[in-house]
C-alpha positions in Angstrom: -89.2 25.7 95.8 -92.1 23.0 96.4 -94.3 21.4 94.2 -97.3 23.3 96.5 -95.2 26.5 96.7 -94.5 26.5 93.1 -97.9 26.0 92.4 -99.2 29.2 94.5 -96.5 30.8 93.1 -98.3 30.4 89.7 -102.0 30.9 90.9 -101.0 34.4 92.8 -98.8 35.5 89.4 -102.5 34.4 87.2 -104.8 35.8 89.7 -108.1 36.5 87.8 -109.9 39.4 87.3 -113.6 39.3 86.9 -114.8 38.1 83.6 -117.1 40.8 81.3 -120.2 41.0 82.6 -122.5 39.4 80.2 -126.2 41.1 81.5 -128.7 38.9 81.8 -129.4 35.8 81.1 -132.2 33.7 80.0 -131.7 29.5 80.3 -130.8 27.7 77.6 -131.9 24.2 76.4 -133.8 21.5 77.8 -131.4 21.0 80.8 -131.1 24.0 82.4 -134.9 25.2 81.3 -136.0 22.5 84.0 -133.0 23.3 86.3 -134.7 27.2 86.8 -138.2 25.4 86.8 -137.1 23.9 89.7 -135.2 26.3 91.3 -138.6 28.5 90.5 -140.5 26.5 92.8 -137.8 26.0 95.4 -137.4 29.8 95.7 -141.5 30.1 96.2 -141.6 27.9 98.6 -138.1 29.5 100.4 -140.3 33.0 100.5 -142.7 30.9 103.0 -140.1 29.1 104.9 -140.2 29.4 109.1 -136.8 29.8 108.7 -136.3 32.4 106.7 -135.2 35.8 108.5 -137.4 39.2 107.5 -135.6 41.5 108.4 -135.4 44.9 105.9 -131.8 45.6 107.9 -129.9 42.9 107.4 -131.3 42.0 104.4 -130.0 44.9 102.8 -126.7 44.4 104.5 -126.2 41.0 102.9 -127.5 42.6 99.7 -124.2 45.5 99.9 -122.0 43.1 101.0 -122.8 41.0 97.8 -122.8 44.1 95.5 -119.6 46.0 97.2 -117.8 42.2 96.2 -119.3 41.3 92.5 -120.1 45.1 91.4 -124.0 45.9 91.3 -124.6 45.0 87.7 -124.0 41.7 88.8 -125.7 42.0 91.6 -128.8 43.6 90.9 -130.8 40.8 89.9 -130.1 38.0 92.9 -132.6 37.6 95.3 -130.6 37.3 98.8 -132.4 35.2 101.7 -131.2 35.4 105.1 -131.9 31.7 106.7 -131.7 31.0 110.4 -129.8 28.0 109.8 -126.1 27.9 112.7 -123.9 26.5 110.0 -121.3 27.9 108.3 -122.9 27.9 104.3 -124.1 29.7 101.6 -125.3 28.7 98.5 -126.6 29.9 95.0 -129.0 28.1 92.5 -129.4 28.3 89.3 -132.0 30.8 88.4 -130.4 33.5 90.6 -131.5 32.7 94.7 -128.9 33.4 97.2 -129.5 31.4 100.3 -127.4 33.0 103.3 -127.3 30.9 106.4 -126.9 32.7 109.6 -123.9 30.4 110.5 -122.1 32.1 108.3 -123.3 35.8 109.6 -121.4 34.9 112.9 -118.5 33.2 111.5 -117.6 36.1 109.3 -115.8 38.9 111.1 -116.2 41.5 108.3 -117.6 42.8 105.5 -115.1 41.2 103.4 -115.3 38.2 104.9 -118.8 38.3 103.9 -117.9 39.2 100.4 -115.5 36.0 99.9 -118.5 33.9 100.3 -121.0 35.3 98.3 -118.3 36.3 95.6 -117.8 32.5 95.6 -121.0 31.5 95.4 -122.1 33.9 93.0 -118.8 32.4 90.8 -120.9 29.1 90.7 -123.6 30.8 89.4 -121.6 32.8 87.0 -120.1 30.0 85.5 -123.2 27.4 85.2 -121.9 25.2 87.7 -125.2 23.6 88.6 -125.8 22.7 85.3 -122.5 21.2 84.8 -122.8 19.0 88.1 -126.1 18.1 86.6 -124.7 16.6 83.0 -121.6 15.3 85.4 -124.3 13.0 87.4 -126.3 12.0 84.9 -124.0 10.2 82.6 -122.2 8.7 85.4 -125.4 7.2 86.5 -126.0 6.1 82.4 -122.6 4.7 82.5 -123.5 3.2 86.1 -127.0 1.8 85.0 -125.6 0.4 82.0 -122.8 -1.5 83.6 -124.9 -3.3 85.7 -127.1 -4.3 83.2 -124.3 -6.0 81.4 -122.9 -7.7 85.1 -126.3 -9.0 85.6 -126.1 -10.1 81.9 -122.9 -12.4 82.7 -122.6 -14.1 85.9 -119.4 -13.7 85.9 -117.2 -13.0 89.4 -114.8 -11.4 87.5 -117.2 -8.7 85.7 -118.7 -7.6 88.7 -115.3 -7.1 90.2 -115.0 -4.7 87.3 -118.2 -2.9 87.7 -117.2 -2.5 91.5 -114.1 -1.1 90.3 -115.9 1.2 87.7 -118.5 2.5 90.3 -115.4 3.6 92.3 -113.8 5.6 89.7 -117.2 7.4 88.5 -117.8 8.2 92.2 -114.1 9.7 92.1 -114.0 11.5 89.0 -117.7 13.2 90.2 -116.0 14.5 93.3 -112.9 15.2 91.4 -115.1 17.3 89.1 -117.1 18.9 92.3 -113.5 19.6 93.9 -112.5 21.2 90.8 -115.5 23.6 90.7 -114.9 24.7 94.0 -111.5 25.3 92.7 -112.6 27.5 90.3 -115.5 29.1 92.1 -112.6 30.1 94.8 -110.4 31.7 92.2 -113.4 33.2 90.7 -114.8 34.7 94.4 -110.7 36.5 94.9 -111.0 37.8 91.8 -113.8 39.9 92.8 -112.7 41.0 95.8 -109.5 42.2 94.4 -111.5 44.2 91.7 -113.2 45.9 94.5 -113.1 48.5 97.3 -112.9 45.5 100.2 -109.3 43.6 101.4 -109.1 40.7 99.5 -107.1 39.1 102.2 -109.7 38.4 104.4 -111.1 35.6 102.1 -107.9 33.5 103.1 -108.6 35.0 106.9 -112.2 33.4 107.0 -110.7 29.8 106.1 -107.9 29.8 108.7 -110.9 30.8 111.0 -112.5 27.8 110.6 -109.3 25.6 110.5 -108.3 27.0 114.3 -112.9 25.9 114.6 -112.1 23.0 114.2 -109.6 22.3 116.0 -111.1 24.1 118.8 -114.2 21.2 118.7 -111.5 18.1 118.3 -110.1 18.9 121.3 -113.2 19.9 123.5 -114.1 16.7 122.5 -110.7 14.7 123.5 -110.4 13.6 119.6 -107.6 14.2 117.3 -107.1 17.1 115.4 -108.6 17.2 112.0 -106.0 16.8 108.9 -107.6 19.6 106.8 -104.6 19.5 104.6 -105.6 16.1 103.0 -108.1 15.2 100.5 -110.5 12.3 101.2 -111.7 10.6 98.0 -115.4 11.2 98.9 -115.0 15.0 99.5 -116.4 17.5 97.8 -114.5 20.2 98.5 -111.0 21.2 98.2 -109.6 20.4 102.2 -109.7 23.8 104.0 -105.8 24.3 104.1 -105.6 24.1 100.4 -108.0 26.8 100.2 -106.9 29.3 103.3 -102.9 29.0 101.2 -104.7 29.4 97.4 -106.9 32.4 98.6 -103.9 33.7 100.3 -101.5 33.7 97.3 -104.2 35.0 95.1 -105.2 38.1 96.8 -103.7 41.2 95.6 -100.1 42.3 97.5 -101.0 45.9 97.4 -104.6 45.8 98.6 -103.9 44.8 102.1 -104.2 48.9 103.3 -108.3 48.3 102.5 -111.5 48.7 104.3 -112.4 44.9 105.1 -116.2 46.3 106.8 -115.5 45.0 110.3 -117.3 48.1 111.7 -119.9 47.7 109.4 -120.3 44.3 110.0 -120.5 44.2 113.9 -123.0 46.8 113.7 -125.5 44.9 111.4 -124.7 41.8 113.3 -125.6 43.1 116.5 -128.9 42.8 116.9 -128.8 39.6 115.8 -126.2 38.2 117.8 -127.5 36.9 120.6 -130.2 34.5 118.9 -127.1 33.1 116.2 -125.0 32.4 119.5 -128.1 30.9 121.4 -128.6 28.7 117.9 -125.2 27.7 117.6 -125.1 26.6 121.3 -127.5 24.9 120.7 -125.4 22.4 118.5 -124.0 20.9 121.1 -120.3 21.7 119.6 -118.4 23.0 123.2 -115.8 24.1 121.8 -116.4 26.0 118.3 -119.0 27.5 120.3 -116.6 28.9 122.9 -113.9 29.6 119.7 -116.8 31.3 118.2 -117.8 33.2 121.4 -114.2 34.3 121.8 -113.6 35.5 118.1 -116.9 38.1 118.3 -115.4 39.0 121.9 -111.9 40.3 120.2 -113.5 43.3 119.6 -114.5 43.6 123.2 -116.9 41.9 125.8 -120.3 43.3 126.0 -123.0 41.9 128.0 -124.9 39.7 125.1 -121.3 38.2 124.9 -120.7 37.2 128.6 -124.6 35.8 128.7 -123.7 33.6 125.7 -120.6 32.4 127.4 -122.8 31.3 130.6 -124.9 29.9 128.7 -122.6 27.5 126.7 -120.7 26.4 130.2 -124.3 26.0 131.9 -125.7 24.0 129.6 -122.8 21.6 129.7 -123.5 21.5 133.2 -120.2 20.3 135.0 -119.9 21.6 138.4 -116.7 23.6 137.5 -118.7 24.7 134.5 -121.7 26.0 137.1 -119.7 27.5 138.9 -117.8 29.4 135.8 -121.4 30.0 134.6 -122.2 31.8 137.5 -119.0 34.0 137.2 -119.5 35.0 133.5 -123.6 35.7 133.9 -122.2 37.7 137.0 -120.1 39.8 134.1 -123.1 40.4 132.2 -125.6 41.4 134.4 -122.6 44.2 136.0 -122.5 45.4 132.9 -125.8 45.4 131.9 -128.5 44.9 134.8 -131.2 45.0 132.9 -130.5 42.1 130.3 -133.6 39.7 132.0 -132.0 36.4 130.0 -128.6 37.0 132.3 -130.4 37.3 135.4 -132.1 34.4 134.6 -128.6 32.1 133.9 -127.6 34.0 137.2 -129.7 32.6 138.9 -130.4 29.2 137.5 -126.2 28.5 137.7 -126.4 29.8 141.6 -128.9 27.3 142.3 -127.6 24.5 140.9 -124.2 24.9 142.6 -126.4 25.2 145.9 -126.4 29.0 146.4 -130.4 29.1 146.4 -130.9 32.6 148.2 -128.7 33.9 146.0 -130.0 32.1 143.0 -133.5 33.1 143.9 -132.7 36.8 144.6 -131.2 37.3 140.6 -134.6 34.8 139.6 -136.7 37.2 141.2 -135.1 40.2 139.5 -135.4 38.0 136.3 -139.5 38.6 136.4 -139.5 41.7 137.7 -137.6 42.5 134.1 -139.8 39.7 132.1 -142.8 39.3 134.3 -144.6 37.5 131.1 -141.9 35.5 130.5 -143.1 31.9 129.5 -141.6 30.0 132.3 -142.5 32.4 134.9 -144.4 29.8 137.0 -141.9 27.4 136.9 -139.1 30.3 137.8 -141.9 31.5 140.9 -141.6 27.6 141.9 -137.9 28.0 142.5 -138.0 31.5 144.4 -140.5 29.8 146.2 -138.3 26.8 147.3 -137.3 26.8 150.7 -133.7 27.4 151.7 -133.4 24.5 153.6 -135.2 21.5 151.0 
């Protein structure tokens, strides 16, 4: 057996269960008093933020999600906010906010999924890991600010050599420690899920996800492969292979026969699907946008689906990619003739590849769908267009 194997071997034999539940908690000392101050006033200005999402549905979704993963003592006194941010994150401070970025909504493909997350980030909170990063900083940065007052002290080559060297290793040993958290913070997020009614197994799912991501975008983009198996000495996070095989050995063998939520997560998702795709697009990533397109369409192309697919080849804009454009908004609007946006990537793709009289006939149905659409004139300018220009 391997070093690595024997290792998982030993994590999945320890896995942890959830540790008592405390009830709550007030800060203590001078530290983390000013740490909730300002995560006080981060979380009143977060209620006013344009990007936060109000929406009573999925806010409550994220909410069960949270509580169906930690239990709902624990639960019951985060505040959960839904951000439209595309990027695959979540995050927890220290007085109790939940941060949920709608990245993450469309990279999930379940409930339990979901859960994995939040259990995770909720495990940071759990265990004061804010505060500890905090403490971690700040006497580096004494240690730091103290060295190079002595260097300066003693112009010696040789010293600052050392001080060099010494800034490396307190740079290492912070992202050791923040590696280490995340470490934790993992085991921490499996042990919840394995305490609860969700598949635990999913948590290791949701990494290889965004492993086969990334490699999806390397290659769109003619580069190498990422090594995700390898840890860089400025990363703060354990590499995503590591995680995927830890989460894998710690989930519990006999829970693999339970509800992981899929159902219940497409359904929440679904009205908001179209705007996360149209965000993520928007990245300008080609291929974990297509990956991503592909993964929601496993469960079967619908219309929103096929119109997110011409738009991500249409706004690449290669001729093949017009032409493909044309074919997927084609898909959508068959299947549902009434989705305006479709209509209008029908008919933008068709006239770029030099089908105007087609192009203008799905342009015109386009208004008659969204007649105070807010680039109707410049849409009437095309139907106008003569045939022959």
């Amino acid at each position: 057996m391997t070093v690595t194997a024997l290792a998982l071997a030993l994590l999945a034999a320890t896995a942890p269960a959830p540790p008592p539940y405390a009830g709550a908690y007030q800060p203590v000392g001078v530290d983390e008093i000013g740490a909730w101050a300002e995560a006080d006033e981060d979380e009143r200005q977060l209620a006013l933020s344009p990007l936060l999402i109000r929406d009573a549905a999925l806010d409550a979704y994220v909410r069960r999600a949270l509580c169906d993963t930690v239990g709902a003592a624990r639960c019951a006194g985060v505040r959960v906010y839904v951000l439209r941010v595309p990027l695959f994150n979540a995050s927890m401070a220290a007085n109790g906010t939940m941060r949920v970025f709608s990245g993450l909504l469309l990279r999930a493909r379940s409930e339990a999924e979901l859960g994995a997350v939040l259990g995770h980030e909720f495990g940071h909170f759990e265990r004061r890991h804010t505060l500890a990063q905090f403490r971690a900083q700040r006497t580096g940065s004494d240690l730091l600010g103290w060295g190079a007052v002595l260097a300066a002290m003693v112009p010696d080559a040789d010293l600052r050599r050392r001080f060099a060297t010494l800034g490396r290793s307190v740079y290492g040993a912070l992202y050791r420690f923040s590696r280490d958290q995340e470490r934790e913070a993992d085991r921490l997020g499996i042990g919840y899920l394995n305490a609860s009614r969700l598949r635990p197994q999913a948590a290791a799912q949701l990494w290889h996800s965004a492993i086969a991501e990334a490699g999806a975008s390397a290659v769109a983009r003619g580069a190498h492969r990422p090594r995700l198996d390898r840890i860089g000495f400025y990363a703060s996070h354990p590499p995503e292979a590591e995680r995927a095989a830890t989460l894998d050995a710690l989930a519990l063998p006999d829970a693999t026969d339970r509800d992981d939520g899929a159902d219940r997560h497409a359904d929440a998702l679904a009205p908001w699907l179209p705007l996360f795709l149209d965000d993520q697009i928007k990245l300008n990533d080609f291929g974990a946008s297509a990956y991503l397109i592909a993964a929601c369409a496993a469960r079967g192309w619908t219309a929103a689906l096929w119109r997110a697919r011409g738009d991500l080849y249409r706004a690449r804009g290669n001729p093949h990619d017009l032409v493909n454009a044309a074919r997927f908004y084609a898909q959508a609007t068959a299947l549902d003739p009434s989705l305006a946006a479709a209509q209008r990537g029908l008919g933008l793709a068709l006239v770029r590849t030099g089908r105007l009289a087609e192009g203008q006939a799905a342009l015109r149905r386009y208004l008659a769908l969204d007649p105070a659409a807010g680039d109707a004139t410049m849409i009437a300018a095309l139907i106008a267009a003569p045939e022959d220009r």
